[in-house]
TORPA-4810 file (N, C-alpha, C, O; in nm, 3 decimals):
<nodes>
NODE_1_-2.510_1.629_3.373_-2.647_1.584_3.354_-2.706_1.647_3.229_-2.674_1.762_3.197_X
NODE_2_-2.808_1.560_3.144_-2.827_1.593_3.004_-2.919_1.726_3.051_-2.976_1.725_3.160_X
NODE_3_-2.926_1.823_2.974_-3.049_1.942_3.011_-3.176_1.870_2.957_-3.149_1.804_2.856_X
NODE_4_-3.275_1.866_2.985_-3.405_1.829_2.892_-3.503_1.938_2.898_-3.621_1.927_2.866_X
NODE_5_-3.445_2.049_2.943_-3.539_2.188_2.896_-3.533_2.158_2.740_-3.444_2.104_2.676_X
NODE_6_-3.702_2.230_2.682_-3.705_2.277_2.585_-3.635_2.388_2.558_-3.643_2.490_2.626_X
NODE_7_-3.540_2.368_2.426_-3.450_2.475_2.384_-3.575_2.603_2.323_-3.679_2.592_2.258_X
NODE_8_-3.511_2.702_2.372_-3.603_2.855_2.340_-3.486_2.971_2.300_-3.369_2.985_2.337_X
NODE_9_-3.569_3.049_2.207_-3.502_3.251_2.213_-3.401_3.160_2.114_-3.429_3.061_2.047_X
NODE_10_-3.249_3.245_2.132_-3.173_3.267_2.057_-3.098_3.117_2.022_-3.051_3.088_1.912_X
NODE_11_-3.099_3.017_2.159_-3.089_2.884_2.161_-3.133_2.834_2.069_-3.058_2.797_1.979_X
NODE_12_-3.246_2.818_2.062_-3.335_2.749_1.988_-3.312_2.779_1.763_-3.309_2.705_1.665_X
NODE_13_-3.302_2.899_1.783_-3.280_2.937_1.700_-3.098_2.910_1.597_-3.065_2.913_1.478_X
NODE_14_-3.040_2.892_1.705_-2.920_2.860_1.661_-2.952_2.711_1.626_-2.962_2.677_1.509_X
NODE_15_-2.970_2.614_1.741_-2.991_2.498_1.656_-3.030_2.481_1.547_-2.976_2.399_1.472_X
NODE_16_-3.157_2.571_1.505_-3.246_2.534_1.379_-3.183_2.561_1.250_-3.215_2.512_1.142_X
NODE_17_-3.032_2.694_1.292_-2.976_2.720_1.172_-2.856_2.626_1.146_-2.795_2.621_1.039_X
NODE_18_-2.823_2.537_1.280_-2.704_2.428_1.204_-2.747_2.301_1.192_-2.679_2.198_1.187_X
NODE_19_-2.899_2.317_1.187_-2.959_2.151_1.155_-2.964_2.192_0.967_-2.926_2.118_0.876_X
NODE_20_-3.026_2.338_0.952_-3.002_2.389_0.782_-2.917_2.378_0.725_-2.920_2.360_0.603_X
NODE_21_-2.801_2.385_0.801_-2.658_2.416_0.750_-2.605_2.270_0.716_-2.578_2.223_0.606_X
NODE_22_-2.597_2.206_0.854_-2.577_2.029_0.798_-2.665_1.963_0.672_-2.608_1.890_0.591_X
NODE_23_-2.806_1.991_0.660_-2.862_1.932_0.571_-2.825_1.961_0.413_-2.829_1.887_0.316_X
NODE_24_-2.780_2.130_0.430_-2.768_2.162_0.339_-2.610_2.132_0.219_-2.590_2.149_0.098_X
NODE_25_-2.494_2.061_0.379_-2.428_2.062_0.350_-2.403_1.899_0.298_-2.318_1.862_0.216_X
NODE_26_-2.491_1.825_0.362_-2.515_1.672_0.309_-2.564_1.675_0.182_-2.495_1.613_0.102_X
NODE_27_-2.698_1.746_0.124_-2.729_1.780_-0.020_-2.585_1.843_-0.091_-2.537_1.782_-0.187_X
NODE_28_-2.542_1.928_-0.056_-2.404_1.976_-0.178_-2.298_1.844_-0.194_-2.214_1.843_-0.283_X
NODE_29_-2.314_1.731_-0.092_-2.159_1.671_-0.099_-2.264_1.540_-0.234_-2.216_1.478_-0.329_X
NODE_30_-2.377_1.542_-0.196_-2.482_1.447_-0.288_-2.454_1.492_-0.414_-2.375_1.426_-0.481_X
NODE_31_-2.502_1.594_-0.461_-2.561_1.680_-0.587_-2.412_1.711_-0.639_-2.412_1.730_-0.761_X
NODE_32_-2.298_1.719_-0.588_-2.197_1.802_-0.654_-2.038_1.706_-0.605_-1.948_1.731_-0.685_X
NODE_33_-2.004_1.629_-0.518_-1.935_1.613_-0.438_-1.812_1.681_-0.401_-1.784_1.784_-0.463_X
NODE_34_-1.736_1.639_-0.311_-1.626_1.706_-0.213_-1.514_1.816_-0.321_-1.451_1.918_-0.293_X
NODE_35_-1.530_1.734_-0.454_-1.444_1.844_-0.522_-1.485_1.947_-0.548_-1.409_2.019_-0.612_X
NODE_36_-1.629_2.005_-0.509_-1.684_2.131_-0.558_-1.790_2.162_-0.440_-1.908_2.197_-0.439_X
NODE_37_-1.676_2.128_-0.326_-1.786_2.127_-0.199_-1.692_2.278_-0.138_-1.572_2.299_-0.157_X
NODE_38_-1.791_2.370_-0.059_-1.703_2.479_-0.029_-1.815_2.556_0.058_-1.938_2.559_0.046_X
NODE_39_-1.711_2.631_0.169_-1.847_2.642_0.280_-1.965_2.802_0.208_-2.074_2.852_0.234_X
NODE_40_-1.870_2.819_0.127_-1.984_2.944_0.029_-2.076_2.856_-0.039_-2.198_2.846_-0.026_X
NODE_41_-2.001_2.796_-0.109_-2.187_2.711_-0.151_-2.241_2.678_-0.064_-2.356_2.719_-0.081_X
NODE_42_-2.234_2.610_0.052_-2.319_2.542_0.184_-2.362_2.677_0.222_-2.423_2.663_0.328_X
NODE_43_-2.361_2.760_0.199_-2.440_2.872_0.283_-2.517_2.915_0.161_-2.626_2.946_0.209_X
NODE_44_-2.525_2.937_0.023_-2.598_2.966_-0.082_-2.714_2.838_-0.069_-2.837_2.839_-0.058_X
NODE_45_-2.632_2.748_-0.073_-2.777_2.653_-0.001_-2.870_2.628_0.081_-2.983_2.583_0.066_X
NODE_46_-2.816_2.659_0.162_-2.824_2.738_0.348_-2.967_2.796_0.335_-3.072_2.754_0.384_X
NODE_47_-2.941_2.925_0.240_-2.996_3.036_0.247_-2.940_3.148_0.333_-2.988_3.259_0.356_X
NODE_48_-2.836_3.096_0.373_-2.802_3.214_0.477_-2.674_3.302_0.428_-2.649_3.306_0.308_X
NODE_49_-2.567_3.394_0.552_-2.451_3.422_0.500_-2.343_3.347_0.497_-2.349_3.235_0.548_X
NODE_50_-2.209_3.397_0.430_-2.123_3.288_0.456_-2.098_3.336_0.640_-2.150_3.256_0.717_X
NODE_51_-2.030_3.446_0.700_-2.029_3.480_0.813_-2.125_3.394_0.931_-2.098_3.342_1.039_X
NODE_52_-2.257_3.410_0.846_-2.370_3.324_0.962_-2.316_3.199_0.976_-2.273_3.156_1.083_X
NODE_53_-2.315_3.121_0.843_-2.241_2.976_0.841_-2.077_2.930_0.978_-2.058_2.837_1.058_X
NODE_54_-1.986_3.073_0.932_-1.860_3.082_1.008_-1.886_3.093_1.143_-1.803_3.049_1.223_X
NODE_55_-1.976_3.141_1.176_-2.091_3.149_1.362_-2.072_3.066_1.415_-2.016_3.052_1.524_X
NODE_56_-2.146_2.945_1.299_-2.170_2.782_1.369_-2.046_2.716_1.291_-2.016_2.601_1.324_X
NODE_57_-2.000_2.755_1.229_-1.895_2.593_1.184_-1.755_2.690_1.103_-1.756_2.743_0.991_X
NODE_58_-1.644_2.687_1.208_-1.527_2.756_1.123_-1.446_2.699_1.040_-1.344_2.760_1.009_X
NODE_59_-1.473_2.563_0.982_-1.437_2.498_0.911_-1.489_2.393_0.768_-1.604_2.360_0.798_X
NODE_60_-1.467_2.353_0.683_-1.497_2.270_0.631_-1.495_2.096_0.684_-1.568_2.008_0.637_X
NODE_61_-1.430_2.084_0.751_-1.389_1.977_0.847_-1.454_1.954_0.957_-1.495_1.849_1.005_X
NODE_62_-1.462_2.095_1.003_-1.569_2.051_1.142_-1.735_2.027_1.119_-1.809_1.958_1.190_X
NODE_63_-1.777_2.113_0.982_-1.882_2.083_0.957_-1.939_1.933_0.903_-2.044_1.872_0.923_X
NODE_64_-1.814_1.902_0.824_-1.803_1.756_0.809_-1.844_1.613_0.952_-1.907_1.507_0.944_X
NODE_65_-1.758_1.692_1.088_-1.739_1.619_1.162_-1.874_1.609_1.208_-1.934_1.507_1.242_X
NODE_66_-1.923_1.752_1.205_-2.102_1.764_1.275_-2.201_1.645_1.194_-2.283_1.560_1.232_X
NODE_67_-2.150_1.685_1.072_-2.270_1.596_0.966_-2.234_1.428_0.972_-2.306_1.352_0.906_X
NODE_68_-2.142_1.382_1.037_-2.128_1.266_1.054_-2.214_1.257_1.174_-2.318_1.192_1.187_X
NODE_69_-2.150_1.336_1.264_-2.245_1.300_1.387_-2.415_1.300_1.362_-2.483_1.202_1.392_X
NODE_70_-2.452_1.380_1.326_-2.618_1.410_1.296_-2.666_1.238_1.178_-2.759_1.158_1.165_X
NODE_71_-2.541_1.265_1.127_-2.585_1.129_1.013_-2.614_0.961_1.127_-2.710_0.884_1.118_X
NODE_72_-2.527_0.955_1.198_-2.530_0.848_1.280_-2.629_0.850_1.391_-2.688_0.746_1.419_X
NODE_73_-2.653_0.967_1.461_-2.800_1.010_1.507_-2.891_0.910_1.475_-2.933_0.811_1.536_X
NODE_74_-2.917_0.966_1.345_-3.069_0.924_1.253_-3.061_0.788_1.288_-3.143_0.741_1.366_X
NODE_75_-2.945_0.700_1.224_-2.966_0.548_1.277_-2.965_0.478_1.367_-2.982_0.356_1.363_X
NODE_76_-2.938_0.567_1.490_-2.917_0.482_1.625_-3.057_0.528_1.660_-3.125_0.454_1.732_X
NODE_77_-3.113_0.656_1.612_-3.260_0.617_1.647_-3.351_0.508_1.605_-3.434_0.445_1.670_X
NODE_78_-3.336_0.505_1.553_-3.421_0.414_1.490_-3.372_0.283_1.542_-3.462_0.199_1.556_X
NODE_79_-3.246_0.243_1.575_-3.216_0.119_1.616_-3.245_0.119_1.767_-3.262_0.003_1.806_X
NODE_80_-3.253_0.181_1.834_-3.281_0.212_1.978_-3.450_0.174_1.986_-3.496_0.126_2.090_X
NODE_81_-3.529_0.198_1.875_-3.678_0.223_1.856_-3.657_0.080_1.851_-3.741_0.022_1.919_X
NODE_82_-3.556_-0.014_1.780_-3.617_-0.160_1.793_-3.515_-0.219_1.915_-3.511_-0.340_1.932_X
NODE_83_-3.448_-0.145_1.983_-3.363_-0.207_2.082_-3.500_-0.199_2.208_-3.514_-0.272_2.306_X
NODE_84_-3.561_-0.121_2.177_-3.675_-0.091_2.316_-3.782_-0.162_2.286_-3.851_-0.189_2.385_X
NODE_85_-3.830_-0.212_2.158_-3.927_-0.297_2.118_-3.928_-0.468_2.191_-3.834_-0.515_2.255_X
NODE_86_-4.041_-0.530_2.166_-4.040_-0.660_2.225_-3.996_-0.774_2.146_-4.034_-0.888_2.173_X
NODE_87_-3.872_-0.735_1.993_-3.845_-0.808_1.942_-3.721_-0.909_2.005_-3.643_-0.881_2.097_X
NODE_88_-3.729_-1.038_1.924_-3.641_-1.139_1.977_-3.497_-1.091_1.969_-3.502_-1.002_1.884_X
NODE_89_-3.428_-1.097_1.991_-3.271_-1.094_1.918_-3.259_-1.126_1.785_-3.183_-1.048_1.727_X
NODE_90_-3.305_-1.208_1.716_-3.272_-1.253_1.595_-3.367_-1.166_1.516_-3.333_-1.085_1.430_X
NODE_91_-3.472_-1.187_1.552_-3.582_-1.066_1.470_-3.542_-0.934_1.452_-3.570_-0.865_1.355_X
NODE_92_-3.459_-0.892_1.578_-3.397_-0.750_1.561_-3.283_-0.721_1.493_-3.259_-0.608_1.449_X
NODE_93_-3.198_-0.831_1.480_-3.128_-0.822_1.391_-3.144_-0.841_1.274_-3.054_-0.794_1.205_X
NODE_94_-3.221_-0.889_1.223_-3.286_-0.900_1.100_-3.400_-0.768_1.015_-3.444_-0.760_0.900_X
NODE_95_-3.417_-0.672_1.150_-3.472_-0.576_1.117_-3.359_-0.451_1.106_-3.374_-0.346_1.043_X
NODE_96_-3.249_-0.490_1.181_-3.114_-0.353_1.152_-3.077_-0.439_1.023_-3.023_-0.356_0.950_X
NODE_97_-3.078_-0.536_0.971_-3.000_-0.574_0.852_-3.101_-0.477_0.716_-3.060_-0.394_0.635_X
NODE_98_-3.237_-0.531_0.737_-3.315_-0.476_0.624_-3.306_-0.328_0.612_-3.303_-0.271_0.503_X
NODE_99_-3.298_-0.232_0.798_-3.315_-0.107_0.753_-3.146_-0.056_0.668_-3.133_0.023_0.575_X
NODE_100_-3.056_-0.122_0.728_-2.944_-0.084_0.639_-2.904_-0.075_0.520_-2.855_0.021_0.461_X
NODE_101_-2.943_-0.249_0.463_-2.936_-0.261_0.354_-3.002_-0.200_0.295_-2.926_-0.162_0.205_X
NODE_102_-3.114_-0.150_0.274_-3.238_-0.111_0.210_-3.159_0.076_0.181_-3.164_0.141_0.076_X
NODE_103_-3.115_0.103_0.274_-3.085_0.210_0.313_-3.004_0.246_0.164_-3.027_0.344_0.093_X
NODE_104_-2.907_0.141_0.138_-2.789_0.134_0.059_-2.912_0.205_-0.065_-2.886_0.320_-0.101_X
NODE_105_-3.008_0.153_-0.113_-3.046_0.195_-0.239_-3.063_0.364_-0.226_-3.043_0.423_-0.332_X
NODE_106_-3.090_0.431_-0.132_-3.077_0.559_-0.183_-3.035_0.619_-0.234_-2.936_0.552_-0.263_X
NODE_107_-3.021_0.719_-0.285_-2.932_0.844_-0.406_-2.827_0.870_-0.269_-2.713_0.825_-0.260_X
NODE_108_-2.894_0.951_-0.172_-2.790_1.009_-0.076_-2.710_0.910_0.002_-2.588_0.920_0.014_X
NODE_109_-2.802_0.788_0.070_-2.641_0.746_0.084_-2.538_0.676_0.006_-2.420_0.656_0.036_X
NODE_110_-2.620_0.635_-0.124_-2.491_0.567_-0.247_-2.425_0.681_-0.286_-2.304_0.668_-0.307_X
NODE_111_-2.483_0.809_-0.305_-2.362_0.916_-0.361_-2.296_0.952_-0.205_-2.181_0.911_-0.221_X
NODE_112_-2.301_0.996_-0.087_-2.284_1.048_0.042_-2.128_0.956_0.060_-2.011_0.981_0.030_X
NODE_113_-2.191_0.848_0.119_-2.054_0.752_0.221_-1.959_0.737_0.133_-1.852_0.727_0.193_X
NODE_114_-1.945_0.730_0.002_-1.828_0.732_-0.081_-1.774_0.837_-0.095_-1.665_0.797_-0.135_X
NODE_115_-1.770_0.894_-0.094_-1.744_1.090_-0.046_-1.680_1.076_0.105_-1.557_1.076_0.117_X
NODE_116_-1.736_1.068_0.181_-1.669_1.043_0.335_-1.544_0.983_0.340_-1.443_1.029_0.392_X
NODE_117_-1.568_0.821_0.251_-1.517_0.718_0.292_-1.336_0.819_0.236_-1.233_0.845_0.298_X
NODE_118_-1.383_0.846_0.091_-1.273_0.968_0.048_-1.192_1.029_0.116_-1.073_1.002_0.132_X
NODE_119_-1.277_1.145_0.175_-1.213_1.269_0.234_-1.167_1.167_0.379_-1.078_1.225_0.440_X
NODE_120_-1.197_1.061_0.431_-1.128_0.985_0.553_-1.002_0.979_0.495_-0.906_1.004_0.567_X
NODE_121_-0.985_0.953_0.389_-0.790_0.900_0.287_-0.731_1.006_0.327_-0.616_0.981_0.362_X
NODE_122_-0.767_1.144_0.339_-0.679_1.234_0.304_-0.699_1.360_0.444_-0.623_1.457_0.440_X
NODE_123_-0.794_1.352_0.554_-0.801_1.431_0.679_-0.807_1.356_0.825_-0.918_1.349_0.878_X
NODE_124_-0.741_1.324_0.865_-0.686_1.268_1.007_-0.855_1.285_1.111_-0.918_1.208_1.183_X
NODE_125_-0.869_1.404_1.073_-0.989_1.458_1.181_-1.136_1.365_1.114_-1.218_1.288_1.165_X
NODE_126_-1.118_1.412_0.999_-1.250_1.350_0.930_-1.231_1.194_0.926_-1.336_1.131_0.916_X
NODE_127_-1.131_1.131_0.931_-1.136_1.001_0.923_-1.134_0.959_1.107_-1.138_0.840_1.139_X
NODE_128_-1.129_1.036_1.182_-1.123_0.925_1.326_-1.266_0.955_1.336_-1.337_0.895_1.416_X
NODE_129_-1.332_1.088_1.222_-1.479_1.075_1.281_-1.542_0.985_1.245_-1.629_0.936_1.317_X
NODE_130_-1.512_0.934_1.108_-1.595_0.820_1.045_-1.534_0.704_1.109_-1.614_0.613_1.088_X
NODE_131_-1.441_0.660_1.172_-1.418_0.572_1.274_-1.524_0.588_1.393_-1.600_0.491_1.401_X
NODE_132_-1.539_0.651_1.451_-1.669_0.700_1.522_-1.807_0.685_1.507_-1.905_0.684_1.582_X
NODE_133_-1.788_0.675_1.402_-1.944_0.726_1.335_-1.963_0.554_1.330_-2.072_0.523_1.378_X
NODE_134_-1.892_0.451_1.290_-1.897_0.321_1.260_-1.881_0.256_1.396_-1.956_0.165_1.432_X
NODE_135_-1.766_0.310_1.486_-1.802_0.245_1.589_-1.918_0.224_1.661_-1.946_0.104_1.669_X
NODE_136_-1.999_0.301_1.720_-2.133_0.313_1.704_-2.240_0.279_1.695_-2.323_0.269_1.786_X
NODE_137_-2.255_0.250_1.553_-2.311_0.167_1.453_-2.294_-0.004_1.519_-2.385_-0.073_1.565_X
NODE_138_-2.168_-0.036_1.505_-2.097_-0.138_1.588_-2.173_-0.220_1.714_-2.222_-0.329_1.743_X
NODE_139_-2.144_-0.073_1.770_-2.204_-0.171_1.899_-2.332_-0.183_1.910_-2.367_-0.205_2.026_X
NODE_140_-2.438_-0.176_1.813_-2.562_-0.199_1.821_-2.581_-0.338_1.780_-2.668_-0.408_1.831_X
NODE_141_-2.490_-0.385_1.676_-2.482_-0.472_1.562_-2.402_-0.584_1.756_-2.471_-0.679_1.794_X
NODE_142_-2.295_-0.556_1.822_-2.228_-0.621_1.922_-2.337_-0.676_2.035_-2.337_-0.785_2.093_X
NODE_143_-2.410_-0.588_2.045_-2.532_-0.614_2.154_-2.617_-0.745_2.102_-2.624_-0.855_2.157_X
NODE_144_-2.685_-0.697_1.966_-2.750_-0.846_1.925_-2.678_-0.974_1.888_-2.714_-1.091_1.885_X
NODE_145_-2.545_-0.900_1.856_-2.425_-1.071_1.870_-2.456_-1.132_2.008_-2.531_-1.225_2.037_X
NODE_146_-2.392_-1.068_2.071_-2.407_-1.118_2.237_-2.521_-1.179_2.278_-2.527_-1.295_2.319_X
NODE_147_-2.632_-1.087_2.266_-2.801_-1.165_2.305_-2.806_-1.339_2.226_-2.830_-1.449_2.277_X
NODE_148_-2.769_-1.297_2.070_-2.797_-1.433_2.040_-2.672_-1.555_2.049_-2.711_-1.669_2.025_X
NODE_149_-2.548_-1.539_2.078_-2.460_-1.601_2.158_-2.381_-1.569_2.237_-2.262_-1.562_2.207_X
NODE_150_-2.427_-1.542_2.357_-2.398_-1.514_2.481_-2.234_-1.583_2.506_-2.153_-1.542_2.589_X
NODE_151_-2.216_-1.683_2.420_-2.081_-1.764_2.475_-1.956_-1.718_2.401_-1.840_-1.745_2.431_X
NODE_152_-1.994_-1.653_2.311_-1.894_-1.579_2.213_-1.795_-1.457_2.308_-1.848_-1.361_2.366_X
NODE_153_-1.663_-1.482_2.309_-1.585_-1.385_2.376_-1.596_-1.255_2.302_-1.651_-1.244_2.192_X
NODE_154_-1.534_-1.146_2.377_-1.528_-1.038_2.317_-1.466_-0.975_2.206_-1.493_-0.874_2.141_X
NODE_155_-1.368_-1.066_2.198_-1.260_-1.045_2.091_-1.402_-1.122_1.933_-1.457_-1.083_1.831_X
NODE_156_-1.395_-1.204_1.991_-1.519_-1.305_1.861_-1.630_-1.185_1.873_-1.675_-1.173_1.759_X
NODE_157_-1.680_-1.113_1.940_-1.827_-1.005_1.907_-1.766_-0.919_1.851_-1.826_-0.867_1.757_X
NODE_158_-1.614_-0.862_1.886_-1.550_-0.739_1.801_-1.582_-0.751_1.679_-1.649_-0.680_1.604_X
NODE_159_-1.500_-0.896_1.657_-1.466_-0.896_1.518_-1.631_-0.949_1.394_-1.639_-0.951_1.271_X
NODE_160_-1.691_-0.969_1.455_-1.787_-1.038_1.396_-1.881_-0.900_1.409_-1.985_-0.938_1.354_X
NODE_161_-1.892_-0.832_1.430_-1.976_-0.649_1.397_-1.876_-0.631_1.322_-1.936_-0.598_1.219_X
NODE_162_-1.750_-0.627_1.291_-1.642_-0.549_1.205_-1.697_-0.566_1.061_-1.730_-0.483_0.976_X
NODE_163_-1.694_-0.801_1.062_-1.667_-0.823_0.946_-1.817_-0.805_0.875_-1.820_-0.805_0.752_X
NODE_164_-1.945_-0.790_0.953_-2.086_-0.767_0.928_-2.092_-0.616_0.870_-2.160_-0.599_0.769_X
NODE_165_-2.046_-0.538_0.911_-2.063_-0.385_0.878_-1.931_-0.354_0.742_-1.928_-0.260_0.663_X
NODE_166_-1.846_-0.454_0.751_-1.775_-0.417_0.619_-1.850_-0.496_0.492_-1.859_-0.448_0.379_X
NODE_167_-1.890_-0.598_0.523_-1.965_-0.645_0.455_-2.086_-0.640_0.398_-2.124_-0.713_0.306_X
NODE_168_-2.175_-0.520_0.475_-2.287_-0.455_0.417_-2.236_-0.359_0.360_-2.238_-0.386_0.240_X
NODE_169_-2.173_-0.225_0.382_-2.069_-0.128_0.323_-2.056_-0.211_0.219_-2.164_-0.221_0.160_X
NODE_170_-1.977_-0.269_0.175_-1.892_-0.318_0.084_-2.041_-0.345_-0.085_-2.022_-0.327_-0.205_X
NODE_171_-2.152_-0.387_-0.021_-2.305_-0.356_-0.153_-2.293_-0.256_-0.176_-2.315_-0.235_-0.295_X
NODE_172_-2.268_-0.174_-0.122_-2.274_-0.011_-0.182_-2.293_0.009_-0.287_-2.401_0.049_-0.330_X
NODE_173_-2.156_-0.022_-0.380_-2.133_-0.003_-0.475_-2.241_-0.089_-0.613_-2.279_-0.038_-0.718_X
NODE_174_-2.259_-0.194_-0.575_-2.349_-0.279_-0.623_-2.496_-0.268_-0.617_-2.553_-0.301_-0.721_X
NODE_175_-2.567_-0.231_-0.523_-2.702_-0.276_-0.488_-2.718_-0.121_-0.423_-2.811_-0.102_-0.345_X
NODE_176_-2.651_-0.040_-0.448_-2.649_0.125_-0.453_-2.756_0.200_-0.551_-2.794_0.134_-0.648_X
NODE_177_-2.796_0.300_-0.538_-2.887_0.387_-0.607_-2.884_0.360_-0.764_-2.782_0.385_-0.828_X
NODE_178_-2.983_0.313_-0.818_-2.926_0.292_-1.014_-2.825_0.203_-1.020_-2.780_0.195_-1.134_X
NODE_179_-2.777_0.141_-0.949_-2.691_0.033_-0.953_-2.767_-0.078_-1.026_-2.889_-0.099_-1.020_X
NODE_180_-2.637_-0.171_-1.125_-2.711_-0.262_-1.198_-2.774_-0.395_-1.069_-2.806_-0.496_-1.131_X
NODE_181_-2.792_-0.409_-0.943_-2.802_-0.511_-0.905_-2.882_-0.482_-0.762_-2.879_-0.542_-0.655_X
NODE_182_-2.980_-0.330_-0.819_-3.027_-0.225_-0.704_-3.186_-0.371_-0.685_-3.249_-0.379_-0.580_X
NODE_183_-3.208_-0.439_-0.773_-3.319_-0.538_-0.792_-3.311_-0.642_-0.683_-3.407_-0.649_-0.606_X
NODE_184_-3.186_-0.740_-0.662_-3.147_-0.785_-0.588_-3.150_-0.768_-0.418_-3.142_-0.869_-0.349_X
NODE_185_-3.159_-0.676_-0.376_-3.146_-0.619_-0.256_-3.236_-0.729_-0.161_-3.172_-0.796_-0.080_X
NODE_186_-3.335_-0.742_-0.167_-3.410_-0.834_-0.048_-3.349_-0.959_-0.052_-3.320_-1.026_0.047_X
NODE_187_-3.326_-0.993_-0.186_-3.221_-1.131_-0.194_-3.107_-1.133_-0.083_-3.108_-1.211_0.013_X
NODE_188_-3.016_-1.046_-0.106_-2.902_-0.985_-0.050_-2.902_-0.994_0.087_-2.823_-1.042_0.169_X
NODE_189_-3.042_-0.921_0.095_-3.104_-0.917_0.288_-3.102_-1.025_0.335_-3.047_-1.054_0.442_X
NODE_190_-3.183_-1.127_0.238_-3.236_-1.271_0.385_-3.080_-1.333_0.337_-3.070_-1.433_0.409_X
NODE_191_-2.958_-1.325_0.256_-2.825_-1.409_0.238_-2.735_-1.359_0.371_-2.672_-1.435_0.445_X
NODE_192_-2.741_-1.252_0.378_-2.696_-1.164_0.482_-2.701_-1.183_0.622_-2.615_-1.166_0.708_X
NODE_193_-2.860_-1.236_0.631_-2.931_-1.265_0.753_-2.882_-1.371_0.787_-2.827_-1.388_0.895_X
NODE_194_-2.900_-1.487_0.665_-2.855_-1.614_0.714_-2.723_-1.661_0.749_-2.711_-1.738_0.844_X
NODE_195_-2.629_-1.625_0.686_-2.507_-1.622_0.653_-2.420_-1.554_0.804_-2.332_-1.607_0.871_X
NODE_196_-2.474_-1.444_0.818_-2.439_-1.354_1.005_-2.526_-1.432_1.074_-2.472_-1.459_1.181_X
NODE_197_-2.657_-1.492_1.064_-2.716_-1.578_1.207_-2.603_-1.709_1.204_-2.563_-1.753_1.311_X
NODE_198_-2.562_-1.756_1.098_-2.500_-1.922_1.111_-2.355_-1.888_1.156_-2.291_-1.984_1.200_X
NODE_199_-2.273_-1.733_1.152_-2.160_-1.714_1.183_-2.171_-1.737_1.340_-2.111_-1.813_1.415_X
NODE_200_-2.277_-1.638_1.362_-2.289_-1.604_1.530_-2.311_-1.705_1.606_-2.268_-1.711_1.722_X
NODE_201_-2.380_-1.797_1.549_-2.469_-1.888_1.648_-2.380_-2.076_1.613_-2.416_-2.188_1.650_X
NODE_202_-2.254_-2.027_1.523_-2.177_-2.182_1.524_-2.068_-2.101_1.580_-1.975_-2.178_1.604_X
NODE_203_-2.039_-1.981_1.611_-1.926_-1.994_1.704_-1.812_-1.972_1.602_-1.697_-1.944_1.636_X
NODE_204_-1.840_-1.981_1.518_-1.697_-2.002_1.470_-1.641_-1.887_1.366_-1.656_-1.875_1.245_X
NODE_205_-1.569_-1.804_1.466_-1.537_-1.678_1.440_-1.349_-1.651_1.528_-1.313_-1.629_1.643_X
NODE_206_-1.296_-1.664_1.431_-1.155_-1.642_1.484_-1.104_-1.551_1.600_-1.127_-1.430_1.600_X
NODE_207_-1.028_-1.621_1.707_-1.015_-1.508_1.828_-0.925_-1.461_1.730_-0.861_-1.358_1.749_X
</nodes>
């Protein structure tokens, strides 16, 4: 059973230093990336020691794994905030499309997820997390498939969140922070919108 005491004392305090530590360690992979990422700088950033850092996270990898998790957090809140709202299905999906896309223009996540997507090529651990981190994501994107065609099998909702979330990913690079085509973006949104409502709702999505 989840605890829902307010965290206090030394509790409390530990959290507050690996919510610093993750943030701090999402700013170094931004500002510098993975080739000059190292858990001594994340703690010079920190503000703290390296030892304090080694407390909460004995790895470079696991801290990685934390900051995925905390990263995917942020968006399932917010998608939960319109999963509980009195929007239609289609309206709500049209509101996870804008906050995503939109999302893409930032500095942190156009410099961030390409960094991840990276270090996934080359660490077993860090890549089943970002499998994780997307699955996730997934099934929020699977829920409003389903609401708005209920007749679509499961194999057709799999694949149709797959090819929607590779396909927003995939602007990154384009309609990304200072990107030449960062202008475009609302364009992008309602093509997106239309293009995933006419997939979902004609059915015609390969078992």
């Amino acid at each position: 059973m989840l605890n829902t005491r307010k965290a206090r004392g030394p509790y409390k305090s530990g959290l507050k230093t690996q919510k610093t530590i993750i943030e701090a360690a999402q700013n170094l992979l931004v500002d510098e990336g993975y080739h000059n990422f190292s858990l001594r700088k994340v703690a010079l950033k920190a503000g703290i020691s390296g030892g304090n850092l080694q407390h909460h996270f004995k790895s470079k990898e696991e801290l990685i794994v934390a900051m995925l998790d905390s990263l995917i957090t942020v968006y399932l809140e917010t998608f939960k905030t319109l999963s509980d709202s009195a929007l239609a299905p289609k309206e709500r999906l049209r509101k996870i499309l804008e906050h995503v896309i939109l999302d893409l223009n930032t500095k942190s996540t156009t410099l961030l997820f390409p960094e991840l997507w990276s270090l996934s090529n080359h660490d077993r651990r860090i890549s089943e997390s970002v499998d994780g981190m997307y699955e996730r994501y997934r099934a929020v994107l699977k829920d409003c498939i389903v609401e708005i065609n209920p007749k679509l099998s499961a194999t057709q909702v799999e694949k149709a969140a797959l090819f929607m979330s590779a396909s927003i990913e995939g602007h990154t690079v384009f309609i990304g922070y200072k990107r030449n085509w960062t202008h475009h973006t609302h364009s992008i949104i309602e093509m997106a919108y239309a293009s995933f409502l006419f997939l979902i709702e004609s059915g015609s999505i390969p078992e």
